[in-house]
Structures are given as C-alpha cells and as structure tokens.
N, C-alpha and C positions, 0 to 999 in steps of 0.2 A: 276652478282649482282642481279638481278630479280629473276632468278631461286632462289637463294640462301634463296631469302627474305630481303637481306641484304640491299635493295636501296629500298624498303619499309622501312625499317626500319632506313635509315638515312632520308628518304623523311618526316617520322613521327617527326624526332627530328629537321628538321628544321621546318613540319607545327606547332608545338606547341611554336614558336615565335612570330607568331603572332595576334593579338587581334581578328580578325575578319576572319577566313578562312571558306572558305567553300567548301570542296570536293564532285568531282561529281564520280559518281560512274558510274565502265567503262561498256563495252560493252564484254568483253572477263576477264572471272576470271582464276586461278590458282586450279584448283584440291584438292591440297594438302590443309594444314592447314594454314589458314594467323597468322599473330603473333598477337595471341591473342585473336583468336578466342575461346579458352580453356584453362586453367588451369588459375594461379596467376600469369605468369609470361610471358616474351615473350620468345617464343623459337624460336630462327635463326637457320635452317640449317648452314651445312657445306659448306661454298663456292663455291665449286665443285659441280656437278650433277653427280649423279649414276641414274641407272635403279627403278625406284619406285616399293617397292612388293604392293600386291593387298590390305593391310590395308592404306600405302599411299595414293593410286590412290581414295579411299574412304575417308577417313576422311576427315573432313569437307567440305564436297563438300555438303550436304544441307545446309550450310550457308553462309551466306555472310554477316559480319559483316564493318564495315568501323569507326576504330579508336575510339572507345567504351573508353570513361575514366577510365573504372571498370575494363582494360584486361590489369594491374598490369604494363602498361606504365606507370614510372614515370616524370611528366612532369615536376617536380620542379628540378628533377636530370636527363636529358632524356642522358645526356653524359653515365654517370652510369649505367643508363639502357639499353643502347648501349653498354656498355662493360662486364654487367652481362649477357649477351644477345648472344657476342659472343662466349664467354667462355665455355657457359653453353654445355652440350650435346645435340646433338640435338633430337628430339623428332621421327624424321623418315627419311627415304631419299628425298631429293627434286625432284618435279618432273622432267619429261626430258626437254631439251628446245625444243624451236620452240612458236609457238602462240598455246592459247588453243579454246577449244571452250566453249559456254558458259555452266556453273553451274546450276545447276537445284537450283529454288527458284529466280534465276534472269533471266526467260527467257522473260520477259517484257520489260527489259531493251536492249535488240540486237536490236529490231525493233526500236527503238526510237534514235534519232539524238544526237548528242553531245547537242545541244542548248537546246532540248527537256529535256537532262534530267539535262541541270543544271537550265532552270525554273521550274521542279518536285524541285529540292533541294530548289531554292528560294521561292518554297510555290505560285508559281504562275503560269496561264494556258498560257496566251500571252507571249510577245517576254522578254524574261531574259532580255537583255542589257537595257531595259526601267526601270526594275528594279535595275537594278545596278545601273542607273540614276537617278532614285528616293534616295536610300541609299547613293547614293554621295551627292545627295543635301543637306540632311539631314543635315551629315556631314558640306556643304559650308557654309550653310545657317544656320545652328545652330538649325535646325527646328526639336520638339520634335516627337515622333513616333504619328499615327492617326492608330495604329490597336490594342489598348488596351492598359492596361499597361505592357506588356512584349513587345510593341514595343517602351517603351519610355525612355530606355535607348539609351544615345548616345555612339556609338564609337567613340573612338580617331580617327580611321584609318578606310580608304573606303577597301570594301570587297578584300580579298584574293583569285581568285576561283583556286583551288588544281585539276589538270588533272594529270592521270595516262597514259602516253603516252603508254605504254609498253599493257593496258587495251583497248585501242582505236584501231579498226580496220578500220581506213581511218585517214591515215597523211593528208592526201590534206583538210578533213573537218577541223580536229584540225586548220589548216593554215586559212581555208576560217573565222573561228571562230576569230581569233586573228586579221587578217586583217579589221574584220567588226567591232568588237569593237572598235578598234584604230580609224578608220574614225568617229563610230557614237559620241564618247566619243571627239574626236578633235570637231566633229560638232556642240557637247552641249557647248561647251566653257568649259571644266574640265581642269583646269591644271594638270600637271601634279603631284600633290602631294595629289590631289581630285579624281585622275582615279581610278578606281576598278581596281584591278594587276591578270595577269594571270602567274600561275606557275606552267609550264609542267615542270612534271619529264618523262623523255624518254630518252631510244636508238636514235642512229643516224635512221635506219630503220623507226620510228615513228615517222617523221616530214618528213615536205615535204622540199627538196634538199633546199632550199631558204632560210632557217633559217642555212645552214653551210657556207653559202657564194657562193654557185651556183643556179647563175641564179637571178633575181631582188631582191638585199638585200631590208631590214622592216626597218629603224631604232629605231622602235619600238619593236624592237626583242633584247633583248638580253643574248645572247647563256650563260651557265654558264656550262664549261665541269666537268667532274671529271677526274681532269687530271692535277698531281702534288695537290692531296687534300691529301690523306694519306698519311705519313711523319715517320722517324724513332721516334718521338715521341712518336705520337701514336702507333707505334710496341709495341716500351718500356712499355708505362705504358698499353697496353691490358697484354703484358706479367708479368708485373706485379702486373695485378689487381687477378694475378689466387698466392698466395702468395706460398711459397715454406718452409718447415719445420723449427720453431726456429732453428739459429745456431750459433754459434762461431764468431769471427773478420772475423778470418780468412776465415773460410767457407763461410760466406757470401757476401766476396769480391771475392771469386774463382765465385758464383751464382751470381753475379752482371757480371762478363765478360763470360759465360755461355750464359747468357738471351743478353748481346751484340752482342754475336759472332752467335746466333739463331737468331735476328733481319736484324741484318747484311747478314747474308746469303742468306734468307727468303726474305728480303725487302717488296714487294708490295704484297709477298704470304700468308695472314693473314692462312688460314688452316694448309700450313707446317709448319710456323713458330710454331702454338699450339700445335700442334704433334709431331712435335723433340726437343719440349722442354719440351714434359714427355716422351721421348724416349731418348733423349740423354743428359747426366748428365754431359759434359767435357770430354776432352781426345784430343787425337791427330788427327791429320787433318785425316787420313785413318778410324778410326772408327767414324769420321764426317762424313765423307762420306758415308759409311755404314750406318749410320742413314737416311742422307739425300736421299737416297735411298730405304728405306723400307717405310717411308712416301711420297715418293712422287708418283701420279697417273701414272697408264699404263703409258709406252712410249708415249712422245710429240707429236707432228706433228714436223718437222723440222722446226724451225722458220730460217725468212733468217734475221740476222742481219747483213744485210750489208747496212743500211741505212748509211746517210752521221752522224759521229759521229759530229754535233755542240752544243755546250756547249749552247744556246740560247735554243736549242729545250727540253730538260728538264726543262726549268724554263720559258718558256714560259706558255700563259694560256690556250693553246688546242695542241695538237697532230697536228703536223706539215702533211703536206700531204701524204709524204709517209710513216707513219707512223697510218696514219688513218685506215683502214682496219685492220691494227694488235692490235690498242687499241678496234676498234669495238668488236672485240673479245675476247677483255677480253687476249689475250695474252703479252701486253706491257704494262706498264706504267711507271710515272714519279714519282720518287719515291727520294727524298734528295737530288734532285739534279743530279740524274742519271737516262737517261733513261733506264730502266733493263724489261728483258722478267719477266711474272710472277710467271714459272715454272723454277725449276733452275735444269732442266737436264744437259745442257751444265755443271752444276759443278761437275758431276758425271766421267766426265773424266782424270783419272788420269795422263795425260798428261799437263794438261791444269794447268797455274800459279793462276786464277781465284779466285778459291777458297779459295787457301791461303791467297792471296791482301788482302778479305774479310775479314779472322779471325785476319790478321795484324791491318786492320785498325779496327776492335771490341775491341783491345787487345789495339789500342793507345788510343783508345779514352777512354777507364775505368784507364787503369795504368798509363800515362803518364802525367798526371795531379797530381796526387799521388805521381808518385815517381819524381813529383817535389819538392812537399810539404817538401818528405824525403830531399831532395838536399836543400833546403833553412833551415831546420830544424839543418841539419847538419851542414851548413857554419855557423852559428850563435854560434856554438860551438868549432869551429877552433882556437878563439884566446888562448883559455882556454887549444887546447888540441895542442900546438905546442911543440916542444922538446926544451929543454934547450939551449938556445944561436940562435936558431930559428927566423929569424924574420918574420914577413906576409908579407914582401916585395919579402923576397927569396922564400917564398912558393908561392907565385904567381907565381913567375919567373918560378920554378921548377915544375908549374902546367901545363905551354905553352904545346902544343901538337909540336910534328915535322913537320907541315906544318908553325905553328909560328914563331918559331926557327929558319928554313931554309930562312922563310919570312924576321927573325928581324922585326917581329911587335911583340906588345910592350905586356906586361901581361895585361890580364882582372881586371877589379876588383872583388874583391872578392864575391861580390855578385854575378855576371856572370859567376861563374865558374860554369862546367857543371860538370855533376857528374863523367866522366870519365876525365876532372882534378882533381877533388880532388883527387880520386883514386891514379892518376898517382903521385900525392904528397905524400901523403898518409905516407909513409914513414917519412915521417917529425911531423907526429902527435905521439903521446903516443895513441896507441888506444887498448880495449880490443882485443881479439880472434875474441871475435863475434862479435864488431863493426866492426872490417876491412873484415871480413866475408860478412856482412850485405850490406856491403862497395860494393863488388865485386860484391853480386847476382845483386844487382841494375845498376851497369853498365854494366854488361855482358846483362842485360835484354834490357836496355835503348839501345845500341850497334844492339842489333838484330832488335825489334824495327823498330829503325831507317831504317833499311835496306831490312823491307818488309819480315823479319822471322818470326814465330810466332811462340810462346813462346811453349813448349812441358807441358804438365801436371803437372809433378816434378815439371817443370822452377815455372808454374805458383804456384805451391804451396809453394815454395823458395819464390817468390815473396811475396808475399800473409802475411809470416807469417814477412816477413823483414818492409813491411809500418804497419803494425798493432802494431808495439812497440817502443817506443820512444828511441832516442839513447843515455839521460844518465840513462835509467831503467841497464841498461845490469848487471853492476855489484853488482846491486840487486836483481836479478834473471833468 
C-alpha cells in the first residue's frame, strides 16, 4: 500500500477530518510522483509494483509537495475521490519497494530529527511539545492567539501532528517522540481531551517492537491495524463506481452477479478485482478461470496456509501472531469475515472446489433474495390459480416434500412454501406454459444453489429473464 500510494491516499482522507492537523514532513521521499503533485486529479498506482522505466524513476522527484488543497483532493467528498482515484489509470509504474533515499529539493530535511522538523512545521526554533503546550492551553483556557490576528482564531480541537512512518528512518526516534510527549503532556496536567494527538501512519518495520505488544507496552499507544478495514462493500461499490454500459432488466441483473462473483473472487485484491472485471464479462467457471489468470501477476511465492483456521482471527482487530509476517506483506488479509491470501493463484487450480464455493456464494447472495421475492410473489397468486374442486388445504398437503410425508409432519403454511413445493404442487394450479416454465428455472436454480453449484451462463440468463417479469403479465405477452 506505500509503494502503491494507496495508504497515502487513505492516510489523506482520514487527515482531512480533522480541524487542526499538522503534517511533518519525513526524512526519506518516494521517487516517483505523489498524488497530486501534478495534474487535476489524483492519480493512485496500481496496487502491485513493477520495475519503474526511467520517466518514473524522474518524475517528480524535484518536488515535494505535502497535501496542497489545489491537487484536485476533494475534501468535501474524499471517499469519492478515493474511488475516482482508484479507478482511474495510473499515471506510471510505481516505484520498486524497499526504503528510498532522499529527493533532491529536501536534502535539509535528513539531517534534522523528527522533533526538529515538526517545530520547523509549528513556526518555531525551541522544543515543539512547549508549543503544543501553549496551543493546548489556548484551547483550555479559552485564551485568544498573542501572534496577530491570524493567531486569534480558536480551535475546537488541540493540534493533530500527521507522521509518515514508512518516511522516518528511525522507529526508536518516532517511540522516543511519543513517549516524551505523553510524560511532558501528563506533566502539564492536559487531560486527555486537551492533549495534542499524534497519528503515525506506518508498517510494522516503522515503530519500534513496543507499540505491537513486544517488550514494555505505552498505554498511551494506541495501535489501529488495517486489518479487516476493507470489506465486500467497498469491493462493490469501487466496482461500481467504474459504471458498465446502459442495459436491459435483464442484462443488468446478469452485471449485477458478474461484478459479485469478481468481488467475491478478488476479495482483498483491489487490482484483479479491476482487471477481470474489464476482462471477463460472465461465463462459466473454466473461462473464469482463464481470466483470473491472465490478470493476475507472475507466479506467487507459495504462501503456507496452514495457520490454525479460527473464526475469531478474521474478525478480530490485528493479525493474530502467526499470521503477522504474512499480513506484513501485504500477502493476507481480513477480508468479510474470512481470512484470504490476496493473490488468488491457489484458485487457478483446477482441481481444487475453491473457486467455485466463491461464484456459489456471488450467485446466492445476488439471486436468492430475488428469487424469493419471485416465491412470495407467486404464493399470493395460488388462491386465484387453484383447479376446480381444489382446496389450499390439499395443495399444501400435496406441496410436503418426501422427507415430510415419511416424517408425518404436518404441511407448511402457505406462506412458507418454498419454491420447490409449489413446483411440486404445481399441478394443482391452472398455469400458463410459461408460468410453469418460469416455475421450473427457479427451482432447478434455487436446488443448485443451495447445494454449492453455480449456476452455468444459459442457467443464469434463464434466470435473469424469469425474476424480471411479473407472473400475471404472461398471457399479455
């Protein structure tokens, strides 16, 4: 996510929440181009790192800009601009990883101490946390600004300071910084709603072991991972912020389980998800495959999943321990509730049931909600369309499945029938061609479904056109 730019770019949408931040600028820059350094817009890399050609490894490396209002960030929409962001193409390759060295135009900045350069940011030559002290007081005391009048606005809220961990080449300084504030700030008597707040963004790598729970915890520290933050939501609507051509009922319920069954597959892999979802239009699990293959980078590393599978460690709020080293890398995360690697080569084996689980449950979660609606839609039409001398007492009866029957347990009520009793009733209705038709795809669908099959192309276009039309239209057209 560094390389990417992309944790820049969520680190930007959460500092423009609050009133008062103020970003120190690091000691180690990126090469390449920061978002927003140039043009109207922001432009995020591709998730991934390739090799940078030699216009990369140039471009904006004489600048250094830091969060410029005017670099087409929208702070009133920053979700938005997050998602026109990712979308968008990217501008160049990112650079490689590793740590960089510094950027020419900030070579003042490596000699100077973390402290050093965020009293350069607070406009002042002595010790920063004196001023922070002062701007608290302000604050406490309600006491207006003594440096003009552009110092006599009050804030609501005591200063924000914004560290770029991943920019810091000494974890142990950032630590000494946090632990010296907390003391002098406990010392001044600040409560805690008075304190000046520090909010490192970093890798594990960038803090010193102490902030993960080895070695003297702070409890003035508090960790906030990225781990279980990205969610099949946001899959959804980034895939649907890139919209897909006007179309039909029906077409656009087949692109509605399309963009599930890419989510779904995809999970935590924001790039393939974007890429086989302009490469692959629908079809069957084998040219899913094919797809999911032409998009995804070189061959993995072998990742070992053999951790212990507990239902706690995806929905907890950090990467459980033996899982640490593999989130470090960016190859795991916690993603709906499941923990999933973030390349999905293991789905490329055609051995392996994996894959298909995946487009089952893409396919329950779009149509089976649907073609409930169809199931309740229709039972409300039963009474109206029974056969002569017919009662709903017998057609319930006659609706039982054979584990009921065998059971002698008693008939559903009629609302609770599922759509493969009415079917099995079914006979018992006056129905057109095409409702008993309509009748059929729905539960031969709902049947597979259930059973962890996933629906073939045809199926889903059978489907597709059976929930799109109301069941007494039929013999109107």
């Amino acid at each position: 996510m560094v390389d990417s730019g992309r944790a820049e770019l969520f680190l930007r949408e959460l500092y423009n929440r609050f009133e008062e931040p103020i970003p120190v600028p690091g000691t180690i820059t990126l090469p390449a181009d920061r978002p927003g350094d140039h043009g109207s817009t922001v432009a995020i890399p591709p998730q991934r790192v390739t090799a940078p050609g030699p216009e990369a490894a140039s471009a904006g490396a004489s600048n250094f800009t830091l969060w410029h209002d005017d670099d087409g960030f929208d702070a009133d929409d920053p979700y938005g601009a997050m998602l026109g962001s990712l979308v968008a193409a990217p501008a160049g390759p990112p650079p490689p990883s590793g740590r960089r060295g510094p950027a020419p135009g900030v070579a003042a900045l490596t000699s100077m101490s973390l402290g050093e350069r965020l009293a350069k940011e607070l406009g002042v030559t002595g010790d920063p946390l004196s001023e922070l002290i002062r701007r608290a007081d302000r604050i406490r005391h309600d006491v207006p600004g003594d440096d003009g009048p552009e110092d006599d606005a009050l804030p609501s809220a005591p200063p924000l300071i914004v560290v770029r961990g991943w920019e810091e080449d000494s974890p142990d300084e950032t630590g000494r910084l946090l632990r010296t504030a907390h003391a002098t700030f406990r010392d001044e008597g600040l409560d805690a709603g008075h304190r000046p707040r520090f909010l490192i963004a970093a890798r594990m790598g960038d803090l010193p072991t102490s902030a993960f729970g080895v070695g003297p915890s702070h409890d003035h520290v508090t960790p906030h991972w990225w781990w279980r933050v990205w969610t099949r939501l946001d899959s959804e609507v980034l895939l649907a912020w890139r919209p897909r051509p006007n179309a039909g009922a029906a077409e656009s319920l087949l692109h509605r389980v399309t963009d599930a069954v890419v989510a779904e597959v995809c999970g935590p892999d924001i790039d393939s998800a974007l890429a086989l979802r302009e490469t692959w239009k629908g079809g069957d699990l084998d040219s899913l495959r094919r797809a999911l293959a032409d998009i995804l980078p070189g061959e993995a590393a072998a990742l070992d999943r053999t951790w212990p599978r507990r239902m706690s460690t995806a929905h907890a709020s950090a990467p459980s321990a033996e899982l640490r080293d593999a989130w470090s890398t960016g190859t795991v995360d916690s993603w709906d509730g499941h923990v999933r690697p973030v390349l999905g080569h293991h789905l490329l084996d055609p051995d392996s049931t994996e894959l298909r689980t995946l487009v089952c449950h893409a396919q329950n979660r779009v149509l089976l909600p649907l073609v409930n609606e169809a199931r309740t839609a229709f039972i409300d039409l039963v009474p109206g369309l029974l056969r002569k001398e017919i009662s709903l007492d017998y057609f319930r009866e006659q609706a039982r499945s054979q584990y009921q029957v065998k059971k002698q347990l008693p008939a559903a009520p009629l609302v609770e029938l599922e759509v493969a009793d009415l079917q099995r009733a079914s006979r018992l209705l006056t129905l057109t061609t095409e409702q008993r038709r309509r009748l059929d795809i729905l539960c031969d669908a709902r049947n597979l479904l259930s059973h962890l099959q996933p629906l073939a192309h045809r199926q889903l276009m059978d489907v597709a056109q059976a929930l799109i039309r109301d069941w007494v239209a039929d013999d109107g057209g």
